[in-house]
N, C-alpha and C positions, 0 to 999 in steps of 0.2 A: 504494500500500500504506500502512496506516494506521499513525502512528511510533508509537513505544515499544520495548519489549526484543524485540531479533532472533529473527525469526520462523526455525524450525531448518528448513531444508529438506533432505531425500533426493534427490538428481539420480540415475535410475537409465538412463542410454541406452548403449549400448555402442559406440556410434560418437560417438570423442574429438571430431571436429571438430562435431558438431554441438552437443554438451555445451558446446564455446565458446561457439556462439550462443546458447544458450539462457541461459546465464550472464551472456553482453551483455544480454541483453533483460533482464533482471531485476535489471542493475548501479543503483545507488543508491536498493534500496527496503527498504533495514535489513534483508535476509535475508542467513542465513547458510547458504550452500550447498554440501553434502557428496556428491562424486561417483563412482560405483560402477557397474562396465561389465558385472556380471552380478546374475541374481534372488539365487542364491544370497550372495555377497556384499550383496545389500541386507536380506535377512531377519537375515544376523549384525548387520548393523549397525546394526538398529533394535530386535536384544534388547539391546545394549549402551547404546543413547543414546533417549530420546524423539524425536518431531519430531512438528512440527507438520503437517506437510503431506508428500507422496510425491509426484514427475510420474514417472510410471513408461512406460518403452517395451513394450509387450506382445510385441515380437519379442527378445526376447534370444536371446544362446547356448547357456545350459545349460539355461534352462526357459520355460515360456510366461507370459506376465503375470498370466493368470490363475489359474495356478498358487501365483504371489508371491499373488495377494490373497488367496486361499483362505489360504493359509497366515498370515496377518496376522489375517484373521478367527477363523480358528484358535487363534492365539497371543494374542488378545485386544488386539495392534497399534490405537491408536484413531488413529496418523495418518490425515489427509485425502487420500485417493488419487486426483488425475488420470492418467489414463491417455493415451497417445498411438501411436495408430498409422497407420500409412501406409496400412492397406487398411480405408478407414472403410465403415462397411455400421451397417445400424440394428441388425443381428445382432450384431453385434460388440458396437455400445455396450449391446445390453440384457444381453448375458452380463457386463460388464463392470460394468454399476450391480448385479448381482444379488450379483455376486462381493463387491460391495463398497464400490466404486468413487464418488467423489461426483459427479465428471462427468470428460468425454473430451473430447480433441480430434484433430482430422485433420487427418495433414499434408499441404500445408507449410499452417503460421499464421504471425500476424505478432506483433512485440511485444506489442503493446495484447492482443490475443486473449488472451494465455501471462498477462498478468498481471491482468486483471481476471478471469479461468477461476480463479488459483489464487488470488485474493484472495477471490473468493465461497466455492471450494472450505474456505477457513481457517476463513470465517464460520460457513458452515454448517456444519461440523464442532465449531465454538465452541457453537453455538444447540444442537446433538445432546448437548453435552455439560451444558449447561445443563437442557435439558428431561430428560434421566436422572438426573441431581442431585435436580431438583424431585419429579420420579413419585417415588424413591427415600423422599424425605418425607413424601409425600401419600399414596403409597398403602400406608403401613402400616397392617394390622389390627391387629397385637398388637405391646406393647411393654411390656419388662420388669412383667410380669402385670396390663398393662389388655390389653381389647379392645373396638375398634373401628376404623372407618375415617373416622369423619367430620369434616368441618372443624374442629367443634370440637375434638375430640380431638388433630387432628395441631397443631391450636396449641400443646395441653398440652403432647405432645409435642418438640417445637420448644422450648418454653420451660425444659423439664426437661436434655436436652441443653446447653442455654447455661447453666444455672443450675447444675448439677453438679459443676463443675469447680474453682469459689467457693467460698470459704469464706461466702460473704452466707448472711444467714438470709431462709429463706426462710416465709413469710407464703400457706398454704394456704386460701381459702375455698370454700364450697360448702354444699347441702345435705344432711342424713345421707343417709349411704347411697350417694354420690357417687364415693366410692375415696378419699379424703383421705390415708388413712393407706398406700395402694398408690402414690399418688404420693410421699408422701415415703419410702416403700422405694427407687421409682425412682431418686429424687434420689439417693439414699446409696451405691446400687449402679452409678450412673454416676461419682459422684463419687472424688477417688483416696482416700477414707478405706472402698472397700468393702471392706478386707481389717477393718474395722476394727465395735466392737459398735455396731447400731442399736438403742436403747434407749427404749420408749414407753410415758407415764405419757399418761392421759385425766384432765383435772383437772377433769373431773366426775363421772367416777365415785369417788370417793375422797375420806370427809367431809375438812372443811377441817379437820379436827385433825388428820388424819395426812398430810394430803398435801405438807406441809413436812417431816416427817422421811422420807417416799416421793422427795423428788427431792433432799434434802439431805444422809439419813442421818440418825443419831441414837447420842449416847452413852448405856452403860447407866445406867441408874433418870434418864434425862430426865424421864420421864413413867411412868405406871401402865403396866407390861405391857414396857417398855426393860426386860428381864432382860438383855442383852449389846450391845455397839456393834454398828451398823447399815451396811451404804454403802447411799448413796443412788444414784437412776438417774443422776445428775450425775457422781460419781465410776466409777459402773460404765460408761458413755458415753465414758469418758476416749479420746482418738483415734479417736472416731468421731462415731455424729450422737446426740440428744439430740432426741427427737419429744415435742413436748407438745399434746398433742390438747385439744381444748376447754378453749384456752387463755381463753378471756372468762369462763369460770365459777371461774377462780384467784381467790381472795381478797386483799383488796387489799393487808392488810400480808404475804403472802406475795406479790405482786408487786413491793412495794417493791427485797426479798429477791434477786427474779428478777433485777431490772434491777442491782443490787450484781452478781451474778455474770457478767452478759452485759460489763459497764462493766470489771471488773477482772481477771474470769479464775478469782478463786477463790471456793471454797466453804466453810461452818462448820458441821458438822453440828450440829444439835438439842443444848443441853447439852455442846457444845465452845469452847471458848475459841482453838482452834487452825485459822489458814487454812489450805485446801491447793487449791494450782492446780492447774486439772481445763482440757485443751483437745478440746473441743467444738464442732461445728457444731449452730446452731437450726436445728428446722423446727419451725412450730408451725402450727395447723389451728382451723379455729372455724364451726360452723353457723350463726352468727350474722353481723350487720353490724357488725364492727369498729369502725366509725364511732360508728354507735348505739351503741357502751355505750363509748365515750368519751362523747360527747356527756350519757348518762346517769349518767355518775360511776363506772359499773361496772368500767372499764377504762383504767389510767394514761394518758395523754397520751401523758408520756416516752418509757414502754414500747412504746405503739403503733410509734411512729418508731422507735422502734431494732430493732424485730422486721418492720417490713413494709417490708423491702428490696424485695426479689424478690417479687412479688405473685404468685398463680395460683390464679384459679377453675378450679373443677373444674363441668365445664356439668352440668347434669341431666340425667336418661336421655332423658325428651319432646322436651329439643333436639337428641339425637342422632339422629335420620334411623333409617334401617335400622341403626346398630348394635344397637338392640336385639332384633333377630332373629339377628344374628349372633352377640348374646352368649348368648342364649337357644338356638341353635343347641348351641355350645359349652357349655352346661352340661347340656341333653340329654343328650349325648354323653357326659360325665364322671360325671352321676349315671345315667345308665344302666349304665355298667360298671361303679360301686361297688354297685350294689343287684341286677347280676347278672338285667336286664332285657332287652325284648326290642328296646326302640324303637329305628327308624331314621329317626326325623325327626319333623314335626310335618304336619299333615291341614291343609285350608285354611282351617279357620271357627277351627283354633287359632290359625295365625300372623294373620289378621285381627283377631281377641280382642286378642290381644297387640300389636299395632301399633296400635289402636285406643286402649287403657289408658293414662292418664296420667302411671301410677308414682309416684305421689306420695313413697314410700320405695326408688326408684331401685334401682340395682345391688342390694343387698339383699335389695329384697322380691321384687324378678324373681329370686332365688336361692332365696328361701323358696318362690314360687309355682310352679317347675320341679322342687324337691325335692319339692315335696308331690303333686304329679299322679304325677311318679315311682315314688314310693314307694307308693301307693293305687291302681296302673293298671298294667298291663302290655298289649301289645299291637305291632304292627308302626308304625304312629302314633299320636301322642299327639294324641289331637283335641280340639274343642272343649269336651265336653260333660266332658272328664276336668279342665278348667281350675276352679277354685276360685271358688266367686259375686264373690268380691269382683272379679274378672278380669272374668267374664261380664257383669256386673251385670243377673242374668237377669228383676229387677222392672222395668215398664215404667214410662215417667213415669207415665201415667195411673194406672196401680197407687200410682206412688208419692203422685200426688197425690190421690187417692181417700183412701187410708192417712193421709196427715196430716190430711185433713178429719173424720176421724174423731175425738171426743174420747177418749181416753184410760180406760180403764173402771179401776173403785174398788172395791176388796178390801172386801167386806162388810163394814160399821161392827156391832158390837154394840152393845145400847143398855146393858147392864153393863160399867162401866169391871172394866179387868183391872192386877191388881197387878203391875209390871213392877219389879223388883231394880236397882234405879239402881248406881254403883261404888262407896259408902257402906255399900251393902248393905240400905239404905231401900226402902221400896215406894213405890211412886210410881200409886197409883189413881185421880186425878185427873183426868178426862178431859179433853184440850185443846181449847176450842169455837174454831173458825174461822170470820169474818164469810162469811155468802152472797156466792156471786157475783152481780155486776150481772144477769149474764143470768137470767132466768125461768128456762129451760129448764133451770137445775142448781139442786138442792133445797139448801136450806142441811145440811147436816151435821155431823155432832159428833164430833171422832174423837177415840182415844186414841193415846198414843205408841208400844202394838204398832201401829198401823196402818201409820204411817212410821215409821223408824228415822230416826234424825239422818244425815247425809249420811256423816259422818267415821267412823261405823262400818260402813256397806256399804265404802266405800271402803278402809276397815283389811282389811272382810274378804277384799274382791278380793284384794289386792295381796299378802296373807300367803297365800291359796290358790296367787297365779302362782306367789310363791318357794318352797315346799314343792313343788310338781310341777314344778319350777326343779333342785329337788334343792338349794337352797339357792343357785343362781348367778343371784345379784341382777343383773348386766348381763344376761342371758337375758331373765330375768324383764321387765326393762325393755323388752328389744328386744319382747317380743308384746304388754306391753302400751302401746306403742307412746309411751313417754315415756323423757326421759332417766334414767340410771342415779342421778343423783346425786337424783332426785327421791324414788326408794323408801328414798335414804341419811338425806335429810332429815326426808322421814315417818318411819321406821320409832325414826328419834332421837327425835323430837319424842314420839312414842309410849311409849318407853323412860322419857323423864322424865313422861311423866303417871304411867306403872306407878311411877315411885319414889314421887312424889307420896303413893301407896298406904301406900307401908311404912312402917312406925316408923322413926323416926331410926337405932337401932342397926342396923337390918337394910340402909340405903342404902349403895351404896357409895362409895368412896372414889375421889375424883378425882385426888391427887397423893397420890406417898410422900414422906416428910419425910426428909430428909436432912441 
């Protein structure tokens, strides 16, 4: 028997003198041996005590041995049960492995027999318990609101569990659309601060003038529009966690700011003179390469290290196997009973479509692409043809490449230039001439500036058309047109100051109040 801490044994035989022997035979192999001459007495005694192992006699007094195992099975007893009886038959031992049993012996045996029986018996009840630990891990699909089953995932998994319990900040990457922000829920709701506020700023959606009084706070008249004191997510976080999502698009004198608070503990709002200590656990998330915008100047050094303790990508949908059926499945399911539909599954040229798709916009857009057959389809299965082109991709290469060989056709030039209102309020009739192309086969042309518009006002006008049928929710917005939030923040500034540009000095406005 193998040494270390004493292995607890159940002696269950009800005949004293043999109980002797069986206790010689098993003298000096660090067990510790508890002896009981009926079934019933051995079931009390194993809800009282664990043990590791059972040699059980199937002939007792008050019941049969098989009775005991049933009853252990029963009770959820995970001792390792050798059984022993005097009228051995193969009947006997296979009622007896069914009951429960890890293996049997017939008597009479010898020492050696008794102890290498119940030294394997221990192992393999060690190995039973180990392999249910493991499936326990591996084969979860759903946890704390991800789903999936795949290697990847149970890693995530795995690492959120050990990571939770830390006050470490934890250091999320991945690409959009991944669950970034579903994993650091996880973290916080495994962690012991879940009674406690989880609080999440994305520091890119939110221009860099306000997104330091957004996680700092702010006193009133800091700035234009400070009509009263602020708390910031910092302060509002206090005993809980602090989620900063697209933490690489923070600006760099507010990450100075950052790494001051993560170093000392406390905060200064916007226009305050006064610290106050805020405790907080990070998590912060970034679609980006970390590395790379160190490396590019984008991103502190310092702050790096001090924020990416605890690492964890989040894999992409393409490397998850089948969970994307399985989550596709599950969202079937959930937008069918919000839209009061008929579906009960998906037809097979769908879930092919879908298995076949690369997702470029992961969890996401497989929630956008499931919502939208949904909601435009009803029927018993959701088939292929109800799937959205971009899924299908229903152009063939050769289509596609036919269509690129194609040049481009040209909005009929006028040979009268047309007077176009430039922002001055000038006409601009001047027709633009552009050099011939090399090729023969295209005529040289003369065009004016109605022909092409400048890039930057198709582009003004996309992006004011998303957020008006946005209803004004600039992150929406962003999410269709398939860019980050802080990009429509940037333009839509940049935009703002050419319109001052416009107005007379008295009409511009004012960027601080005097105080």
């Amino acid at each position: 028997m193998a040494q270390g801490a004493a292995k607890q044994i159940l002696l269950v035989e009800d005949s004293p003198s043999l109980a002797r022997v069986y206790r010689e035979y098993l003298r000096g192999d660090a067990l510790a041996i508890t002896h009981v001459e009926s079934g019933g007495d051995a079931l009390m005694e194993m809800s009282q005590k664990d043990y590791d192992a059972v040699i059980l006699d199937l002939r007792l007094p008050d019941m049969d041995g098989l009775e005991v195992l049933a009853q252990m099975r029963e009770r959820g007893i995970s001792a390792a049960a050798v059984v022993i009886t005097a009228h051995g038959s193969v009947n006997v031992a296979v009622d007896a492995m069914r009951a429960g049993a890890v293996d049997f012996l017939m008597k009479p045996f010898n020492a050696d027999r008794l102890k290498i029986t119940l030294e394997n018996a221990i192992e393999r009840q060690s190995l039973r318990q180990v392999v249910k630990s493991l499936s326990q891990q591996f084969d979860r699909d759903r946890f704390f609101g991800f789903i999936g089953a795949s290697l990847p995932m149970q890693s995530v998994y795995r690492t959120i569990e050990n990571a939770a319990p830390s006050k470490a900040t934890v250091f999320i990457t991945g690409e959009s659309g991944t669950g970034k922000e579903v994993c650091a829920q996880a973290i916080h709701q495994n962690s012991p601060r879940a009674k406690g506020p989880f609080i999440s700023i994305n520091c890119g959606a939110i221009p860099k003038d306000l997104i330091e009084s957004e996680i700092f706070g702010h006193k009133r008249g800091a700035f234009t529009g400070a009509v009263a004191d602020r708390e910031g997510a910092a302060a509002m976080a206090d005993g809980g966690t602090l989620f900063l999502d697209e933490i690489c698009e923070m600006d760099l004198r507010l990450q100075t700011k950052l790494l001051r608070f993560i170093q000392t503990g406390t905060i200064q709002k916007v226009g305050g003179s006064t610290p106050q200590s805020v405790d907080v656990r990070f998590i912060c998330a970034t679609n980006k390469n970390p590395l790379k915008a160190v490396e590019d100047g984008a991103f502190r050094e310092d702050l790096y290290y001090r924020l990416h303790v605890v690492p964890i990508h989040m894999p992409p949908l393409r490397d998850r196997g089948e969970d994307v059926i399985l989550i596709a499945n599950t969202l079937l399911e959930e937008y069918t009973k919000e839209e009061g539909k008929s579906f009960k599954g998906f037809g097979k040229g769908a879930v092919e479509a879908i298995e076949r798709f690369d997702w470029p916009g992961n969890v996401r857009q497989l929630q956008n692409v499931i919502r939208n057959a949904v909601v435009l389809n009803d029927g018993d299965k959701l088939t292929r043809a109800m799937l959205p082109s971009e899924v299908l991709g229903n152009q063939s290469a050769g289509d596609r490449g036919a269509a690129l060989a194609q040049p481009p056709s040209l909005p009929p030039v006028s040979d009268q230039p047309r007077e176009i209102a430039g922002r001055d309020g000038m006409s601009r009739g001047t027709p633009a001439t552009y050099p011939a192309s090399d090729s023969a086969a295209i005529p040289h042309r003369s065009l004016t500036p109605y022909d092409i518009r400048p890039l930057w006002e198709v582009e003004r006008e996309v992006i004011e058309d998303a957020i008006t049928k946005c209803g004004g929710n600039i992150p929406r917005a962003a999410a269709f047109l398939e860019v980050s939030p802080s990009t429509l923040y940037r333009k839509r500034q940049s935009w703002s100051l050419l319109d001052q540009d416009d107005l007379p000095p008295a009409a511009r406005p004012v960027d601080k109040v005097d105080h």
